[in-house]
Structure formats: structure tokens, C-alpha cells
C-alpha positions in Angstrom: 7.6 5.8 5.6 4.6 8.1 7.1 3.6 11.1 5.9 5.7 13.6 7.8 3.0 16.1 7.1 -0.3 14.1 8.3 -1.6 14.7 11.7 -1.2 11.7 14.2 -4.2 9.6 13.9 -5.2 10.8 17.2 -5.1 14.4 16.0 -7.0 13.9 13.0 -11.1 15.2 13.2 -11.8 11.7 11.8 -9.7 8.9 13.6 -11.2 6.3 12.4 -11.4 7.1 8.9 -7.9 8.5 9.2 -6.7 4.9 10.1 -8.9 3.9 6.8 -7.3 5.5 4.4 -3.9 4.7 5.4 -5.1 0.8 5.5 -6.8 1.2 1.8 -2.8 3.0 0.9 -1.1 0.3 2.3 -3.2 -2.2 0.3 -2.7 -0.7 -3.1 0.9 -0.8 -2.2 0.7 -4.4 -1.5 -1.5 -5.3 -4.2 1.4 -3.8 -7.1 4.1 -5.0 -4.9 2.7 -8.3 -5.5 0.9 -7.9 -9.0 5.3 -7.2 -9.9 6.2 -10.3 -8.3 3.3 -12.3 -10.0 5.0 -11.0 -13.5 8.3 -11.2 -12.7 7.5 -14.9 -11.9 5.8 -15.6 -15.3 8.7 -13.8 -17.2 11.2 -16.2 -15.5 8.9 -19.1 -16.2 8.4 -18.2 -19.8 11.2 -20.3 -22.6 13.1 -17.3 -24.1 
């Protein structure tokens, strides 16, 4: 979901940067999306 408060990237005084730090965002959600995954894999993998 975007920030409903953040200027369009067009708007911002720094476009490019803008468009930065929502990639760098985006990444660190992707990154602990998948570091869950990675131990909810091993858990299921585990013997009880």
C-alpha cells in the first residue's frame, strides 16, 4: 500500500532519490518476507 501521505514521485524535490528509498523499503520487506519463509521451512523440516 503507498503512503497516502508521500508526495508523487514527480512532486518530490528529489525524484530520483524518492524512487530510492521506496526501492531500499520494498527490499527490506522482501528480505523478512522471505527470511519468515526460510524459517518456517526449517521448522517444518525439523523431527519434532
Amino acid at each position: 500500500m503507498p503512503d497516502p501521505h508521500a508526495l508523487p514521485v514527480s512532486d518530490h524535490p528529489r525524484p530520483i532519490e524518492a524512487a530510492l528509498t521506496g526501492v531500499d523499503a520494498l527490499e527490506n520487506r522482501l528480505l523478512r518476507w522471505s527470511d519468515a519463509v526460510i524459517v518456517d521451512a526449517r521448522k517444518s523440516l525439523l523431527p519434532r
